[in-house]
C-alpha positions, 0 to 999 in steps of 0.5 A: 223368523230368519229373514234373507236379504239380497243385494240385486245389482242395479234393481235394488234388494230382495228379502225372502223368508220360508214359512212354516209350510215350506212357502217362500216368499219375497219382496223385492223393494226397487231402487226406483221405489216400486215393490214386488211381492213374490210367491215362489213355486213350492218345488222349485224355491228359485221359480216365483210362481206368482208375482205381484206389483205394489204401487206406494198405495198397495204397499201402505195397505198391505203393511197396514193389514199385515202389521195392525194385528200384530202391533195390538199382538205385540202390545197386548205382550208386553204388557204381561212383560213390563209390570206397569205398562198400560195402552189405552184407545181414546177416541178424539170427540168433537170437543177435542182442542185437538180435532183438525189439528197436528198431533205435535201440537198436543206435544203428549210426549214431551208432556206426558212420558206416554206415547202414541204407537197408533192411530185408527181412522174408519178402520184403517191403521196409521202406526206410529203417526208422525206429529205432523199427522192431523187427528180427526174426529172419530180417530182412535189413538192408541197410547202407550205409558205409565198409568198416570202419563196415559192417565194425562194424555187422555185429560190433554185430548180432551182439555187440551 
């Protein structure tokens, strides 16, 4: 998929691509960090028929909806690419060390070579959390490694 980026002196920048139906569509990302998503009229590409304004929230979630399905998409790809490749969903229980904590804390990569791309809470997806994330109980992380790094990163959730 070809993605067009354009500079829109003193607004910011627009990136529009054509789906395979011919639609266009458009972000426009402002200066000010207010973002646009715009549908442009199928006759007439240069005319949006229809504009909607995202606030940083709206943003999230959209991103969110949009990109969860394709990170399991992509996940669930590679692991016909990369012989070894292994992703695993642990959910974070009540005896976890790490239950109301930051996820650095658990310093799963340092340790272990794995890492976390994701993190699912009541549905919605947190890609690839920052270790300053807190984990909850009830979270789903989602791991990617080596059997035996992924193996170790789910001993440290539980054990710590």
């Amino acid at each position: 998929m070809e993605v067009e980026q354009t500079a829109l002196p003193g607004i910011g920048l627009r990136h529009e691509f054509t789906t395979r139906s011919g639609r266009r569509v458009g972000v426009v990302s402002h200066r000010t960090g207010q973002r646009d998503l715009v549908i442009y009229d199928s006759g007439d590409p240069d005319r949006a028929c229809e504009s909607v304004r995202l606030n940083d929230e709206e943003a999230d979630a959209l991103a969110e909806l949009l990109g969860a399905p394709r990170i399991v998409q992509r996940l669930n790809d590679l692991h016909r690419e990369v012989e070894g490749l292994v992703s695993l969903q642990l959910p974070i229980g009540p005896g976890s060390p790490y239950a109301g904590r930051p996820m650095g804390d658990a310093r799963v990569r340092t340790r272990t070579g794995a890492s976390i791309v994701a993190v699912v809470r009541s549905g919605q997806v947190f890609a690839s959390p920052g270790p300053d994330f807190s984990l909850e109980v009830e979270d789903v992380v989602v791991v990617v490694g080596g059997a035996d790094s992924t193996a170790a990163v789910v001993e440290i959730l539980a054990k710590g």
